[in-house]
ZAFI-440824 format. One line per field, with one value per residue (C-alpha): y, x, z; residue in three letters. Coordinates in nm, 2 decimals, padded with zeros to 4 digits. Each point is the difference from the previous one (the first is absolute). Layout:
<atoms>
c2 c(Y/...)
c1 c(X/...)
c3 c(Z/...)
rest c(ALA/...)
</atoms>
This chain:
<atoms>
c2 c(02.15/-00.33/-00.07/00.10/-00.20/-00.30/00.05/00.08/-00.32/-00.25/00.18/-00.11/-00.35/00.03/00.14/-00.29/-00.28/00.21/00.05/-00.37/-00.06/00.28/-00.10/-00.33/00.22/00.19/-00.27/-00.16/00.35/00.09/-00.36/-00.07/00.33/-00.18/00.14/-00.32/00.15/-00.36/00.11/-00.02/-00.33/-00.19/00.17/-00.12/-00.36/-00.04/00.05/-00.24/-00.19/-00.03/-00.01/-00.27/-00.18/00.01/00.00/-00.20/-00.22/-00.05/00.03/00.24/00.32/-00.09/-00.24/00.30/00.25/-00.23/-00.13/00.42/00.00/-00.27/00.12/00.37/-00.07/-00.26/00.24/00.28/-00.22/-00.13/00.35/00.10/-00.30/-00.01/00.38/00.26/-00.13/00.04/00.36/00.13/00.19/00.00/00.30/00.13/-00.05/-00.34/-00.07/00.23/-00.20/-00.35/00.11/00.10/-00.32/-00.18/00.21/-00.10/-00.38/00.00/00.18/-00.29/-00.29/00.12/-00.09/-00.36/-00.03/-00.22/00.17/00.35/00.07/-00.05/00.01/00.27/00.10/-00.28/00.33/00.21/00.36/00.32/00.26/00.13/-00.37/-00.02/00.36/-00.11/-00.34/00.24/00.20/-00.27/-00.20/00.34/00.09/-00.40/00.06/00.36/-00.11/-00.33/00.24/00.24/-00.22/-00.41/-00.06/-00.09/00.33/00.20/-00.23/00.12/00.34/-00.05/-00.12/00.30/00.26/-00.16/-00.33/-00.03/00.08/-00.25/-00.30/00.14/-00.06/-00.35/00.06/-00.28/00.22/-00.24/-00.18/00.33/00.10/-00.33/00.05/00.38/-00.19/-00.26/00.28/00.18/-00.31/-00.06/00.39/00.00/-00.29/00.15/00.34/-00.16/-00.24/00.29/00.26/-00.27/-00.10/00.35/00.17/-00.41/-00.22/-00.08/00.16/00.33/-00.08/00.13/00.35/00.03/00.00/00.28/00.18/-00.05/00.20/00.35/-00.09/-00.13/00.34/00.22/-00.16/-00.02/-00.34/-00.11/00.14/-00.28/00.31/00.22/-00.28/-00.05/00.38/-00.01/-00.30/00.15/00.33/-00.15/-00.18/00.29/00.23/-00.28/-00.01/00.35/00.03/-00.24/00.14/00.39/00.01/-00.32/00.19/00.32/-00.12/-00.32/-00.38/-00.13/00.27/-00.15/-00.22/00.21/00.25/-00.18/-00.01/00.42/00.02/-00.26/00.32/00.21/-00.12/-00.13/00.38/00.14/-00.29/-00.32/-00.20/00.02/00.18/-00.23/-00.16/00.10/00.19/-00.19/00.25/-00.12/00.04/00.28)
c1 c(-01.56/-00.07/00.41/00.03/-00.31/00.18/00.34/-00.19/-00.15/00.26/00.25/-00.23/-00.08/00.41/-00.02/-00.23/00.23/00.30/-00.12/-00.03/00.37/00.11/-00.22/00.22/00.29/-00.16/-00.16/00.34/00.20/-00.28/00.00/00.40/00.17/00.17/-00.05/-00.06/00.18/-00.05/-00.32/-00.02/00.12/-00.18/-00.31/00.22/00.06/-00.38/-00.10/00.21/-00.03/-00.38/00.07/00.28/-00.30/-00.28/00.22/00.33/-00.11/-00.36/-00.19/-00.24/-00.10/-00.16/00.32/00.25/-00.12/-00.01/00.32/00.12/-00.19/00.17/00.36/-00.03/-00.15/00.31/00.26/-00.16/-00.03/00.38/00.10/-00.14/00.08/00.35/00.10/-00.26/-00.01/00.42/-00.04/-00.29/00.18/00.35/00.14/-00.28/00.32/00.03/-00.37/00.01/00.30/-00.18/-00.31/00.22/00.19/-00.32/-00.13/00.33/-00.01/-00.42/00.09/00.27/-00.26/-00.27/00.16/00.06/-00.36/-00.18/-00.18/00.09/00.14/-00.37/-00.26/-00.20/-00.19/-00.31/-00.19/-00.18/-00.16/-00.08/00.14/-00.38/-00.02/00.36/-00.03/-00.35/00.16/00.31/-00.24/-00.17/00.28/00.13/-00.34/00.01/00.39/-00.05/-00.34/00.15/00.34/-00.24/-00.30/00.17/00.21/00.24/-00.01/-00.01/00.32/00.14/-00.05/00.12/00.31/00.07/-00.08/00.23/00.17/00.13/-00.36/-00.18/00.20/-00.08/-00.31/00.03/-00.02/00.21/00.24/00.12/-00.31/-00.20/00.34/00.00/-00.40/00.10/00.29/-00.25/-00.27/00.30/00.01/-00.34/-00.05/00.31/-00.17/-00.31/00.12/00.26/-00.27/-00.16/00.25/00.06/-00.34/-00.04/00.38/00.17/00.21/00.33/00.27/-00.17/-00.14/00.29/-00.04/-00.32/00.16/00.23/-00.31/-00.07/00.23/-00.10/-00.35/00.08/00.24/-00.26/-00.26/00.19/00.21/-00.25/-00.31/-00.24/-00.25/00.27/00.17/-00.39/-00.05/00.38/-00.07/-00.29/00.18/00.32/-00.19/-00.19/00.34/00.17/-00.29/-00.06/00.35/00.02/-00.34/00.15/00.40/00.14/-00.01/00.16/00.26/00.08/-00.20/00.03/00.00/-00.38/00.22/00.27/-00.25/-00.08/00.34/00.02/-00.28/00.16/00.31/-00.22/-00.18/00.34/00.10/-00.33/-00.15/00.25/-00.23/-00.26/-00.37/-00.14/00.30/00.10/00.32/00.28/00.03/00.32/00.06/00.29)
c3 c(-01.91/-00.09/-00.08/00.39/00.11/-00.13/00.10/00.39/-00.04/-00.12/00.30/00.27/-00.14/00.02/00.30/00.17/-00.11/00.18/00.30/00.05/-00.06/00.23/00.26/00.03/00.03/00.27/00.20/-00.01/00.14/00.24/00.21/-00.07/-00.13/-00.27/-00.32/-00.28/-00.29/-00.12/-00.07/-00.37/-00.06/00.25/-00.23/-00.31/00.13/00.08/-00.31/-00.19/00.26/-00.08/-00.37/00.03/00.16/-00.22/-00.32/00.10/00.24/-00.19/00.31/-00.09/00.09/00.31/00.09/-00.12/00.29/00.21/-00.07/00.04/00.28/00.16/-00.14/00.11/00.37/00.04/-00.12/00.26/00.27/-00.03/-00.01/00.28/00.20/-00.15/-00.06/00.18/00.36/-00.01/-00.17/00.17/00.28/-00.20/-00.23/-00.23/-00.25/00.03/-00.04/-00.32/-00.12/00.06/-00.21/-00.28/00.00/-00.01/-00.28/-00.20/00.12/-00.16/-00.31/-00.02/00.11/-00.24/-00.29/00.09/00.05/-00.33/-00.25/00.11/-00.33/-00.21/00.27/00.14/00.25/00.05/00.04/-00.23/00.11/-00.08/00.14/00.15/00.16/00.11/00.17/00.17/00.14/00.13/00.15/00.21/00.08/00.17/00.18/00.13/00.12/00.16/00.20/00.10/00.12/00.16/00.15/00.08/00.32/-00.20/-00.20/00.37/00.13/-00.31/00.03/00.39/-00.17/-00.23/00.31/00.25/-00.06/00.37/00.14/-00.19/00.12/00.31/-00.07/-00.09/-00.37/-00.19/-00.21/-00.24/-00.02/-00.14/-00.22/-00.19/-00.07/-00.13/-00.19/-00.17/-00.09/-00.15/-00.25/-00.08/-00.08/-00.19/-00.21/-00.03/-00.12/-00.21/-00.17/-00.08/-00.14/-00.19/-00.17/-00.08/-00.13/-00.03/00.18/00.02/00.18/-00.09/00.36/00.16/-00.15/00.20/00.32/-00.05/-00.02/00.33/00.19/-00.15/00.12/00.38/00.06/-00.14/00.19/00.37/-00.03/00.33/-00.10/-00.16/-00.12/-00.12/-00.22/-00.13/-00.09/-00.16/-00.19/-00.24/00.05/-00.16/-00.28/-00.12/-00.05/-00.13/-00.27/-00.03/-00.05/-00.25/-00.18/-00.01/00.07/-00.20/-00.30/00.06/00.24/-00.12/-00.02/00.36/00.20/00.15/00.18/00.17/00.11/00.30/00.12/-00.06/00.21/00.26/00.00/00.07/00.31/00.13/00.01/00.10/00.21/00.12/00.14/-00.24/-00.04/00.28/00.16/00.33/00.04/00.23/00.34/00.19/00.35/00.00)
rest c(UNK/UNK/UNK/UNK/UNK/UNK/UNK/UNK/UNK/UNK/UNK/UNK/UNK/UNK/UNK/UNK/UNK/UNK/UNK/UNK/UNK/UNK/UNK/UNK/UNK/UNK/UNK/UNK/UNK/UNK/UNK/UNK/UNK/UNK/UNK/UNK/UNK/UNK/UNK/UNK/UNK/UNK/UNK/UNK/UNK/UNK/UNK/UNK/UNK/UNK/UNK/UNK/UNK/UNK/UNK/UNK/UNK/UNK/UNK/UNK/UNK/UNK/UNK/UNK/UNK/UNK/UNK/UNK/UNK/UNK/UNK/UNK/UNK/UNK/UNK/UNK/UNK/UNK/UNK/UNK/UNK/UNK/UNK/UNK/UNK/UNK/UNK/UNK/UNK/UNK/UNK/UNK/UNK/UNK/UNK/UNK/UNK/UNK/UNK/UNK/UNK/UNK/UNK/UNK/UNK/UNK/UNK/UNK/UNK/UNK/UNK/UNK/UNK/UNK/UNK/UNK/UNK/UNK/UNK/UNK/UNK/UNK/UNK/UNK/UNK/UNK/UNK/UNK/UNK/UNK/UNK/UNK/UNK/UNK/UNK/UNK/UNK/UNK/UNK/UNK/UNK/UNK/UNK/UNK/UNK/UNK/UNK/UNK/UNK/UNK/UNK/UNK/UNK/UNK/UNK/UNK/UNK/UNK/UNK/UNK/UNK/UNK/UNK/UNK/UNK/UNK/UNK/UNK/UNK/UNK/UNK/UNK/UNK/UNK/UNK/UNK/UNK/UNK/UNK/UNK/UNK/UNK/UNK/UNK/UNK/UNK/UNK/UNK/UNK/UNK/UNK/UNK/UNK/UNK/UNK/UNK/UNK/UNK/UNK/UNK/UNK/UNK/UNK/UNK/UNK/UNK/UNK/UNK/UNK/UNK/UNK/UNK/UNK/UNK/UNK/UNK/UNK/UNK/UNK/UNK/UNK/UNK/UNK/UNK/UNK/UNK/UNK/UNK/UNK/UNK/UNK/UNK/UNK/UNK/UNK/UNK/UNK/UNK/UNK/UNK/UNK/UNK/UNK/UNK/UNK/UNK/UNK/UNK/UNK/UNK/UNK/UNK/UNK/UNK/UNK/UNK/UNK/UNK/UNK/UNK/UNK/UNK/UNK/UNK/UNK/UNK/UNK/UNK/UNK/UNK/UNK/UNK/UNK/UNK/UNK/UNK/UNK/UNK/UNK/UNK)
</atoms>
């Protein structure tokens, strides 16, 4: 009992520290619908951004999140500026593509970066800590999303895109603040994956878990992706606690993506999402 306690435990402390990288991803889809498969690296690049920083730049660990701070909100805000605003009402294939080749082109970048060879993260947490600061960070986004004018105008924007600037409500404006919180989350949850499993380009693993928890959740749904989040990170340590052993080390980690199968045959648009009705 106290095996399972444990394993319950350390899955939602997971679990709290995931649902902060897929709400990115799904504030991102809900006010653009461009899925940000670059996901994972911007996380990576943030960190060694912030390590490259403190360590190579000697600035600190104050100066080296700032620094990522800086580095991360410039990178989102010349994306959307640049890339998102042409995209936005394009093929959802050509948006995919342009997040891939930017997840390629910061894999690339990253290692020209100094120090990222020897430095880690400027950062050091437990994982209790690093879940707690998740958890808050998520709270502060969801009631700023669901409370603020700008959180409403956003929502406006994810119901009816055409309406809104009907309304008066400055499209691009409120995408390129959705595009900027996109970056400081990513550096926030990537800082702290980081100070708890390590640095490095590690990082980018984390965002592949992502996309089991945003289809199981409803890809639009801001609660569901919550609820898949812990959901996700206690079978991924349940599974790793009780199945790793008699079917093979590793298997913690695909059993996500079995149950990602399953609710694409059972349930496409996820526990909470809404399902697509077409005009026939």
């Amino acid at each position: 009992m106290d095996f399972f306690l444990t394993l319950l435990v350390d899955g939602v402390l997971s679990g709290a520290i995931y649902a902060l990288v897929a709400l990115a991803f799904v504030l991102v889809y809900r006010a653009s619908r461009m899925m940000n498969f670059a996901l994972g690296e911007w996380m990576m690049v943030g960190v060694l951004l912030a390590g490259s920083g403190a360590h190579g730049l000697q600035l600190g660990t104050l100066g080296g999140l700032a620094f990522a701070a800086l580095g991360t909100l410039a990178l989102a805000a010349a994306f959307c500026l640049i890339v998102v605003r042409r995209l936005a009402d394009g093929l959802a294939i050509s948006a995919i593509m342009a997040t891939l080749g930017l997840g390629m082109v910061l894999r690339g970048a990253a290692a020209l970066l100094p120090g990222t060879s020897t430095a880690g993260p400027p950062v050091a947490l437990d994982k209790t800590t690093a879940a707690l600061v998740a958890a808050l960070c998520t709270l502060a986004i969801a009631a700023f999303y669901r409370w603020s004018r700008t959180g409403v105008a956003l929502r406006a924007i994810a119901d009816d895109r055409q309406a809104a600037m009907a309304m008066g409500i400055d499209v691009d404006r409120h995408l390129l603040v959705v595009w900027l919180m996109t970056g400081g989350v990513s550096l926030i949850a990537g800082l702290l994956w980081a100070s708890v499993i390590g640095g490095g380009f590690g990082v980018v693993l984390v965002g592949l878990k992502v996309f089991p928890i945003v289809i199981l959740g409803g890809v639009d749904s801001i609660a569901g992706t919550l609820v898949a989040a812990v959901a996700v990170g206690v079978l991924e340590s349940l599974s790793a606690g009780y199945l790793d052993r008699p079917l093979g080390a590793g298997f913690g980690g695909i059993a996500p993506y079995l149950a990602l199968l399953a609710m694409l045959v059972l349930r496409p648009h996820g526990l909470f999402g809404r399902a697509r009705v077409e005009r026939v």
